[in-house]
C-alpha positions as CSV (number, residue, x, y, z in Angstrom):
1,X,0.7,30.5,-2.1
2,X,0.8,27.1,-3.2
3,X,0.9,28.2,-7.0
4,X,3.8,30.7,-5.9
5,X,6.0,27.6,-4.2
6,X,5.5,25.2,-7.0
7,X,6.3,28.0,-9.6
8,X,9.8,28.6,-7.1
9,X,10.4,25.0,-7.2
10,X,10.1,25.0,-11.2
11,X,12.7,27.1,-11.2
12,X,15.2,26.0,-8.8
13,X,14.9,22.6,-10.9
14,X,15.4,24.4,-13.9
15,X,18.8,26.3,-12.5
16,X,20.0,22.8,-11.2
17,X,19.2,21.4,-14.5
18,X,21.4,23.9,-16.6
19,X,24.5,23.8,-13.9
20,X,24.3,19.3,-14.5
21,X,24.0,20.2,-18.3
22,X,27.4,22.6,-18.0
23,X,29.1,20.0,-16.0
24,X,28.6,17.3,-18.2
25,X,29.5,19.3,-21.3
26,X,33.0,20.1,-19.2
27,X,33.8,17.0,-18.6
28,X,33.0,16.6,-22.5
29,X,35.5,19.1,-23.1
30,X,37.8,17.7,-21.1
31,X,38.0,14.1,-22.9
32,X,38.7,15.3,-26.3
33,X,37.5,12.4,-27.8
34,X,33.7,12.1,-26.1
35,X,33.3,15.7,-27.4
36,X,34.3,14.8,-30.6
37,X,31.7,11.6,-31.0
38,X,28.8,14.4,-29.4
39,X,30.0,16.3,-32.4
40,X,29.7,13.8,-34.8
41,X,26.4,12.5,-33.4
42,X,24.8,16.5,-33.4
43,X,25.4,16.0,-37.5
44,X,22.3,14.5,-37.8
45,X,19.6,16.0,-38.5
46,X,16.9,15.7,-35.3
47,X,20.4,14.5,-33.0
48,X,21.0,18.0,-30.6
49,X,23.8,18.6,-27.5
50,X,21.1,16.7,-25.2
51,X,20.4,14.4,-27.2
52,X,23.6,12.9,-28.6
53,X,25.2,13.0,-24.9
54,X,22.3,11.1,-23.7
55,X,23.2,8.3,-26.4
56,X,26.5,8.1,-25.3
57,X,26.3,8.1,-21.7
58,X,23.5,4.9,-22.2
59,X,25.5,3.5,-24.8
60,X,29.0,3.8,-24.2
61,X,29.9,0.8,-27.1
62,X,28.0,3.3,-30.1
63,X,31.2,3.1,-32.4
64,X,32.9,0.4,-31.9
65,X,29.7,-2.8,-32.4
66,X,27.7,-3.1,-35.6
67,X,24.5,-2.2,-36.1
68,X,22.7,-5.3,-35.6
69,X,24.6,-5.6,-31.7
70,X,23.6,-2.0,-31.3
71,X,20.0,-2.3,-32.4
72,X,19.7,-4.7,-29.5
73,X,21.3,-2.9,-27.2
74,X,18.3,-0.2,-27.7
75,X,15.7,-2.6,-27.6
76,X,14.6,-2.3,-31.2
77,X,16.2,-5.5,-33.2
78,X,14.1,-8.3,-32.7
79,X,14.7,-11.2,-30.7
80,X,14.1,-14.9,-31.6
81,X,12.8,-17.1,-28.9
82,X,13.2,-20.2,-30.4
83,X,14.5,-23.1,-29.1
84,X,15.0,-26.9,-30.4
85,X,12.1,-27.6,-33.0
86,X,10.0,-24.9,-31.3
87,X,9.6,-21.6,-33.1
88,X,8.1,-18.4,-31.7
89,X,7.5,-15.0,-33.1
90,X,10.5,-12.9,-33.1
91,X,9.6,-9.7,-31.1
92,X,11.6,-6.5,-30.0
93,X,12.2,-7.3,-26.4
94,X,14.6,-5.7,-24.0
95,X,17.5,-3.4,-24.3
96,X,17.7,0.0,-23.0
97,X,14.4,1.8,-22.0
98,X,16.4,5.2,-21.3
99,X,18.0,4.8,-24.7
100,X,15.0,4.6,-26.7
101,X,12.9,6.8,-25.1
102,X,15.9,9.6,-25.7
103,X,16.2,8.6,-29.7
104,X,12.6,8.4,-30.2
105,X,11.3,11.7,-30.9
106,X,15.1,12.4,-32.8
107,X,14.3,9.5,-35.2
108,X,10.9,10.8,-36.2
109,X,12.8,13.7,-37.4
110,X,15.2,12.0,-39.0
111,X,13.4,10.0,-41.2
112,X,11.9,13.2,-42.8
113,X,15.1,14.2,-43.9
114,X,16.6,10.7,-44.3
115,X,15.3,8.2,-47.5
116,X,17.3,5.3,-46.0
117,X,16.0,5.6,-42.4
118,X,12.1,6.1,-43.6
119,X,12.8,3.1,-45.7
Protein backbone atom coordinates (compact mmCIF):
# COMPACT_ATOMS: atom_id res chain seq x y z
CA UNK A 1 0.00 0.00 0.00
CA UNK A 2 2.67 2.20 0.98
CA UNK A 3 4.77 1.39 -2.24
CA UNK A 4 1.41 2.06 -4.26
CA UNK A 5 0.98 5.83 -2.59
CA UNK A 6 4.60 6.74 -2.92
CA UNK A 7 4.63 5.44 -6.60
CA UNK A 8 1.09 7.91 -6.99
CA UNK A 9 2.89 10.69 -5.36
CA UNK A 10 5.98 10.20 -7.95
CA UNK A 11 3.79 10.81 -10.40
CA UNK A 12 1.58 13.61 -9.47
CA UNK A 13 5.14 15.47 -8.88
CA UNK A 14 6.11 14.47 -12.12
CA UNK A 15 2.72 15.96 -13.88
CA UNK A 16 3.22 19.16 -11.77
CA UNK A 17 6.66 19.29 -12.83
CA UNK A 18 5.98 19.21 -16.70
CA UNK A 19 2.86 21.79 -16.38
CA UNK A 20 5.81 24.48 -14.28
CA UNK A 21 8.24 23.46 -17.17
CA UNK A 22 5.34 24.53 -19.99
CA UNK A 23 4.60 27.68 -18.05
CA UNK A 24 7.92 28.86 -17.88
CA UNK A 25 8.73 28.06 -21.46
CA UNK A 26 5.43 30.36 -22.25
CA UNK A 27 6.36 33.03 -20.59
CA UNK A 28 9.69 32.44 -22.57
CA UNK A 29 7.76 32.68 -25.58
CA UNK A 30 6.20 35.47 -24.68
CA UNK A 31 9.39 37.82 -24.04
CA UNK A 32 10.96 37.42 -27.29
CA UNK A 33 14.14 38.20 -26.19
CA UNK A 34 14.59 35.60 -23.00
CA UNK A 35 13.66 32.94 -25.61
CA UNK A 36 16.15 34.05 -27.74
CA UNK A 37 19.18 34.05 -25.00
CA UNK A 38 17.71 30.16 -23.95
CA UNK A 39 18.32 29.68 -27.67
CA UNK A 40 21.57 30.88 -27.74
CA UNK A 41 22.60 29.23 -24.48
CA UNK A 42 21.02 25.52 -25.80
CA UNK A 43 24.07 25.98 -28.64
CA UNK A 44 26.33 24.57 -26.43
CA UNK A 45 27.05 21.53 -26.39
CA UNK A 46 26.02 19.87 -22.72
CA UNK A 47 23.61 23.39 -22.26
CA UNK A 48 19.63 21.75 -22.78
CA UNK A 49 15.95 23.78 -22.50
CA UNK A 50 16.41 23.05 -18.49
CA UNK A 51 19.41 23.88 -18.31
CA UNK A 52 19.99 27.21 -20.00
CA UNK A 53 16.59 28.53 -18.38
CA UNK A 54 17.91 27.62 -15.01
CA UNK A 55 21.04 29.94 -15.90
CA UNK A 56 19.03 32.63 -16.65
CA UNK A 57 16.54 32.75 -14.13
CA UNK A 58 19.71 32.58 -11.33
CA UNK A 59 21.61 34.87 -13.42
CA UNK A 60 19.66 37.39 -14.83
CA UNK A 61 23.06 39.79 -15.69
CA UNK A 62 24.58 36.57 -18.09
CA UNK A 63 25.13 39.03 -21.14
CA UNK A 64 25.62 42.05 -20.20
CA UNK A 65 28.97 41.64 -17.24
CA UNK A 66 32.29 40.09 -18.18
CA UNK A 67 33.42 37.08 -17.43
CA UNK A 68 35.52 37.65 -14.52
CA UNK A 69 32.03 39.50 -12.66
CA UNK A 70 30.18 36.55 -13.86
CA UNK A 71 32.60 33.85 -12.62
CA UNK A 72 31.93 35.37 -9.20
CA UNK A 73 28.60 35.55 -9.39
CA UNK A 74 28.67 31.50 -9.76
CA UNK A 75 30.96 31.10 -7.09
CA UNK A 76 33.83 29.81 -9.15
CA UNK A 77 36.43 32.92 -9.55
CA UNK A 78 38.48 33.13 -6.62
CA UNK A 79 38.38 35.58 -3.94
CA UNK A 80 41.27 37.46 -2.31
CA UNK A 81 41.08 37.98 1.35
CA UNK A 82 43.72 40.22 1.80
CA UNK A 83 43.82 43.13 3.53
CA UNK A 84 46.64 45.90 4.51
CA UNK A 85 50.06 43.92 4.53
CA UNK A 86 48.20 40.71 5.29
CA UNK A 87 47.89 38.15 2.45
CA UNK A 88 45.71 35.05 2.55
CA UNK A 89 45.02 32.38 0.03
CA UNK A 90 42.68 33.24 -2.59
CA UNK A 91 39.85 30.69 -2.60
CA UNK A 92 36.46 30.26 -4.50
CA UNK A 93 34.06 31.42 -2.01
CA UNK A 94 30.45 32.43 -2.33
CA UNK A 95 28.25 33.13 -5.32
CA UNK A 96 25.30 31.22 -6.32
CA UNK A 97 24.92 27.65 -4.98
CA UNK A 98 21.74 27.05 -7.27
CA UNK A 99 23.81 28.24 -10.20
CA UNK A 100 26.62 26.00 -9.93
CA UNK A 101 25.02 23.10 -9.03
CA UNK A 102 22.77 23.58 -12.46
CA UNK A 103 26.08 24.16 -14.70
CA UNK A 104 28.06 21.49 -13.12
CA UNK A 105 27.21 18.36 -14.71
CA UNK A 106 26.76 20.70 -18.31
CA UNK A 107 30.36 21.81 -18.00
CA UNK A 108 31.81 18.34 -17.66
CA UNK A 109 30.26 17.79 -20.97
CA UNK A 110 31.45 20.68 -22.34
CA UNK A 111 34.85 20.43 -21.90
CA UNK A 112 34.92 17.11 -23.90
CA UNK A 113 33.87 18.87 -26.77
CA UNK A 114 35.46 22.20 -25.93
CA UNK A 115 39.73 22.66 -26.13
CA UNK A 116 39.42 26.10 -24.55
CA UNK A 117 37.19 25.16 -21.61
CA UNK A 118 39.34 21.77 -20.80
CA UNK A 119 42.25 24.07 -20.95
Amino acid sequence: MVREQLCRRIDDIDTDIKALDEVIAQIAKQRGTLDERIRRLMTIPGIGRLTATTMLIDMPELGHLDSKKIAALAGLAPMTQQSGKWQGKERIIGGRASLRRAIYMPALVAIRFNHDLRD
